[in-house]
N, C-alpha and C positions, 0 to 999 in steps of 0.2 A: 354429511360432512359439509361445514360452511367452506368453500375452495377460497373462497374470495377474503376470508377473517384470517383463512391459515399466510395465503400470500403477504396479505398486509403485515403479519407478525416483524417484531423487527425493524420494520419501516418508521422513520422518524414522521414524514408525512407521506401523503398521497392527495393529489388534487386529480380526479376526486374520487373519493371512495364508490360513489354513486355510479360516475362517469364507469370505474372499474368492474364493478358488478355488471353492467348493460352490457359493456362489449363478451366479457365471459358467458352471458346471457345469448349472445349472438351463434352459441355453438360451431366455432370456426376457429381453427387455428389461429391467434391472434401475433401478430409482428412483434416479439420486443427487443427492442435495441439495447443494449450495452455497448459505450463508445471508449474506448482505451487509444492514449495517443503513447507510443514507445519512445518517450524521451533516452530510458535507457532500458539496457538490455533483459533487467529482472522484473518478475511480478512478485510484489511481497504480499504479506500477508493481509493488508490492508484493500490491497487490490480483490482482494478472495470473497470478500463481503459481496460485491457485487456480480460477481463471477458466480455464486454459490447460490445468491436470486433468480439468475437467467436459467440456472442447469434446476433450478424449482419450476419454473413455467416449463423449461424443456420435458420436464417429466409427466408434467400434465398433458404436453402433447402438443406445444404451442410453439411457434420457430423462432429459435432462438435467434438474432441478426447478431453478431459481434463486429462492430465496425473497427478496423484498425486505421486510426490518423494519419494517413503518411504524409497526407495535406497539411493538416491541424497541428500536426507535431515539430510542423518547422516553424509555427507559430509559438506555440505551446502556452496549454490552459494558463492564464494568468489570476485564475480565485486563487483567492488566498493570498496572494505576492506582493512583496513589497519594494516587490523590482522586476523590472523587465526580464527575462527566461533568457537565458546566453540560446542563442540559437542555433540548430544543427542542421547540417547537410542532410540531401535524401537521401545518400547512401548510408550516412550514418542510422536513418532513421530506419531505412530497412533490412540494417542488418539486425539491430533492436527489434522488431518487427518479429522476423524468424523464432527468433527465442522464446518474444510475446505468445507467440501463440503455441508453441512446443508445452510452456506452463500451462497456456489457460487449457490444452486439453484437459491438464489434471483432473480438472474441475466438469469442464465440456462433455460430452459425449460429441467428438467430432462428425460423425456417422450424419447429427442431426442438428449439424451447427452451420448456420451461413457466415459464413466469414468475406466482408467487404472491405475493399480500400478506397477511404474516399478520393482519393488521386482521380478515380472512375469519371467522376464527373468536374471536379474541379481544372482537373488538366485540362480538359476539354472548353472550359470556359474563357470569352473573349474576354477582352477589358471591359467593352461597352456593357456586357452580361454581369460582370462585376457590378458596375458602379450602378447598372438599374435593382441587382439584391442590395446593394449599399443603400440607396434610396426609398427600401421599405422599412427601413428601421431610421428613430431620429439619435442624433448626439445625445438629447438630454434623457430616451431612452437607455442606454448606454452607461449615461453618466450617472446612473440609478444604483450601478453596481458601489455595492460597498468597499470592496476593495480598492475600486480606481478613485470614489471621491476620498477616500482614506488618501490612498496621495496625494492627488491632487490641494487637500488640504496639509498636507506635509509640505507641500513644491516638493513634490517627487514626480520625475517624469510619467507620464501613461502615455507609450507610443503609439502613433496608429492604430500597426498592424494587429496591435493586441485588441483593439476596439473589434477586430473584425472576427476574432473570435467564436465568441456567442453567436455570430451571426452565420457562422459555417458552420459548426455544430446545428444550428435551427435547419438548416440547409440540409444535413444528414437525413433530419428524421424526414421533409419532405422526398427526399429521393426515392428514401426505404418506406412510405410510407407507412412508418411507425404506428404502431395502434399502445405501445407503453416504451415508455423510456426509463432507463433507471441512471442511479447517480447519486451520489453524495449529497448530503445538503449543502454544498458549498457549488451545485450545478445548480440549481435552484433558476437562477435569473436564465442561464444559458437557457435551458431544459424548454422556459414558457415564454423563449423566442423562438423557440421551434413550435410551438402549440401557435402564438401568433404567425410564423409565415405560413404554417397547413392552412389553418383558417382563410387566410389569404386565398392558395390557392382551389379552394374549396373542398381540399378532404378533411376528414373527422380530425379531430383534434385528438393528439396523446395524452394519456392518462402518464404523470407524475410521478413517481415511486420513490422518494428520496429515502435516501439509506444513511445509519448513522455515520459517522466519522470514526475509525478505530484510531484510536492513540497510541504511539507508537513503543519502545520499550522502557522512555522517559515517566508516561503514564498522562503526559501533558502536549505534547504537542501533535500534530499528526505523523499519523506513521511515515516513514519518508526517506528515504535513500538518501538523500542531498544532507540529510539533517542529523546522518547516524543513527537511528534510531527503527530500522526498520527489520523485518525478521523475513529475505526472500525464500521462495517455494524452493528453489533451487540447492540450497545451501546445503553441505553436509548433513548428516542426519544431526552428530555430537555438537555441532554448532548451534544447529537450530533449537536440539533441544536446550542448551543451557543458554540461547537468548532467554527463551520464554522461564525458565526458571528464575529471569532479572527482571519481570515485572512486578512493578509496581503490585501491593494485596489490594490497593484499593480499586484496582481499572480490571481484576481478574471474573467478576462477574459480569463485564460487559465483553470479555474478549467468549467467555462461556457463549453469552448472549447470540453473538456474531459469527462466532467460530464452530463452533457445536451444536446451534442452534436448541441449545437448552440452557433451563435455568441452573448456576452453580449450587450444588447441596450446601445447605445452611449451616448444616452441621459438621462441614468440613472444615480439617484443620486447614491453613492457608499454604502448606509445604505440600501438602497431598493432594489438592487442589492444583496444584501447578504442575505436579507431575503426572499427572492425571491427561491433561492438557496437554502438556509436552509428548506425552504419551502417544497421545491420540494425533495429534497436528504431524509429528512425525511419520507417523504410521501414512495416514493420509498419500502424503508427499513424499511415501519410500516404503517402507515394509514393515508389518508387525517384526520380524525379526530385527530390522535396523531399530527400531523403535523401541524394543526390549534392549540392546545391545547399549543403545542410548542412554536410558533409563540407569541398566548396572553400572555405566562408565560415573554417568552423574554420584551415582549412591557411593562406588567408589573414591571419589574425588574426596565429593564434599562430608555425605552422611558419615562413613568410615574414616577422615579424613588421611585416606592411602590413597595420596598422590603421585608418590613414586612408583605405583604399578598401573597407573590410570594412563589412556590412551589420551593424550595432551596434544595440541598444535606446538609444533617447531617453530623457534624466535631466537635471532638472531641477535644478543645483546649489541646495543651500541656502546662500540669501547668506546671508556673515559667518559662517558655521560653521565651525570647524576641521575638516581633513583624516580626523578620524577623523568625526565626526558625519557627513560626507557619505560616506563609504564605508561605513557601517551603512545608511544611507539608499539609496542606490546597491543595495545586495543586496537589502535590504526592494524595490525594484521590479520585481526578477527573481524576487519569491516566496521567496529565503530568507534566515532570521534568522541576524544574526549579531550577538555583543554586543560592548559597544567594546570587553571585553577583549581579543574576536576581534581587532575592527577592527585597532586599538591595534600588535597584534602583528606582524600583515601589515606595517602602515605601518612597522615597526621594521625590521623584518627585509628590509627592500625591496621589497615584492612590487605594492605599489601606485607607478601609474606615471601623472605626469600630462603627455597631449602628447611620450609617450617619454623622458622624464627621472623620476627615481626620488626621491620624497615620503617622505622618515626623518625629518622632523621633524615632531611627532602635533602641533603647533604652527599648521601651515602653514595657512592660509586663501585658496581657490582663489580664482582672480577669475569672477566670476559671471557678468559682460557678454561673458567673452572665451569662443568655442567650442572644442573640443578633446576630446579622448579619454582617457579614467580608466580603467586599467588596473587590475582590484583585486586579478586573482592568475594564476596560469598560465592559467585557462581563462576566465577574464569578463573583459567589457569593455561598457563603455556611451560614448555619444556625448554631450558637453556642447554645448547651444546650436543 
């Protein structure tokens, strides 16, 4: 068995593959890091990608490090951003923290999981101690990352504190001295300023592992809590399965890819495929029975389309609101945003249904005393009254 072809599976890159084989070559449990900062309380599904790598090496027998941010998260990762991160207290961050890692057992085998907080060493650091790690990386290193010249060519601010970033992250792996890091390809720059401070302080350098990016239930953007669009470990079993029923057919053999770590059958239809998924992701995160229980409520709903005996989310119509306002309202209670241009479209297009009859006039003002079922698209539904 190639250990070292099976690891890389999945991996968008590794710097370097070479680098990878010698240390497994070394016959020694090898260090690898996964760093999660708890901005907020849930780990979605997109978080699992990498979570689901580490508990791969843990099983080969290698120590898994899980760094939890409580440092880095008052900063918070800025890839990707086209604004400064609103910032959070540490209590906030720690109470996030808790929950952080209550999910990532899911995934973890806690038994054989190091779990660190970098607060460990950061607290501990003077200013002077600061500004001499400031002084091994330059601005125009820095100003390399795509994200921050992306502003900067906007005149969009790029404060400081976010510069220092990467540079606490590179700080992590020296501590723990990391022997692989993993990370999204959007850690990429962070990742090989920690490869640069090792070298610095003369140990081996980490091996790379970037992991794809899961998109989120849009099918376009990344998965993301802040963005709507994400499906947490945590959620009801009936919710989580009818996110994953709202993806996108075309992003369904990359979530197989990530999520299952198998390729989607070819020959699948794209509804069977999904529940298949659902299926299984539920099961995961709660119980072959919640997950069958999931499964008939789904078939219920939609395949039968017997919605009045289907176990539906409670929604509170907004009296006197028009059709659209309460279908933005309606998703805002199952956790995802949509805006009335969304709403607006659905209702146009027919896809919102109140009571089994079809709502195309974005006019229409539901009655509020009477109960019933609001149908908002192929795969949601909530109960009035």
């Amino acid at each position: 068995m190639d250990i070292a072809a099976d690891l890389i599976r999945n991996c968008a890159q590794v710097l370097s593959e070479g680098e990878l084989r010698k240390k497994l070559g070394e016959n020694r449990p090898l260090r690898v890091k996964l760093g999660v900062d708890p901005t907020a309380p849930d780990i979605h599904l997109g978080h699992t990608v990498g979570l689901a790598k580490l508990r791969q090496f843990q099983e080969l027998g290698h120590q898994a490090i899980l760094i939890i941010g409580d440092f880095t998260a008052l900063i918070g990762d800025p890839s990707g951003r086209s604004a400064t991160r609103p910032q959070l207290t540490h209590d906030e961050v720690m109470a996030n923290a808790k929950t952080y890692q209550e999910q990532a057992f899911k995934i973890l085998d806690p038994a054989h999981t190091r779990v660190v907080f970098n607060g460990e060493w950061f607290e501990m650091m003077t200013f002077e101690e600061v500004i001499r790690l400031n002084s091994r990386v330059t601005l125009q290193q820095m100003l390399q990352r795509e994200d921050f010249r992306e502003r900067m060519d906007k005149w969009l601010p790029v404060r400081a504190h976010e510069i220092q970033y990467p540079i606490m992250q590179g700080r992590d792996s020296v501590m723990i001295q990391a022997d692989i890091e993993l990370g999204g390809t959007d850690q990429l720059f962070n990742i090989m300023v920690g490869r640069d401070l090792q070298r610095e302080e003369g140990q081996p350098q980490q091996v790379a592992m970037m992991l794809p990016i899961l998109e989120g239930l849009d099918g376009v953007q990344k998965m993301s809590k802040s963005l709507g669009n994400s499906v947490g470990v945590g959620e009801p079993p009936i919710q989580m399965f009818g996110k994953l029923m709202s993806i996108p057919d075309e992003v369904m053999p990359k979530y197989y890819e990530l999520l299952l770590l198998e390729t989607m059958p070819a020959d699948a239809h794209p509804m069977d495929a999904k529940k298949e998924l659902g299926r299984r992701i539920v099961a995961r995160f709660h119980s072959e029975a919640d997950a069958r229980h999931a499964l008939d409520d789904f078939n219920a709903r939609f395949s039968k389309r017997d919605l009045g005996s289907a176990d539906l989310p409670a929604f509170a119509l907004l009296s006197g609101q028009d059709i659209v306002s309460n279908v933005v309202a309606a998703y805002a209670s199952l956790g995802i945003q949509k805006s009335r241009s969304d709403a607006r479209r659905l209702v146009e297009q027919g896809s919102v249904q109140w009571s089994g009859e079809k709502v195309t006039d974005v006019k229409t003002v539901l009655p509020a005393e009477a109960g019933g079922v609001l149908k908002l698209d192929k795969t949601r539904a909530v109960r009035v009254g």
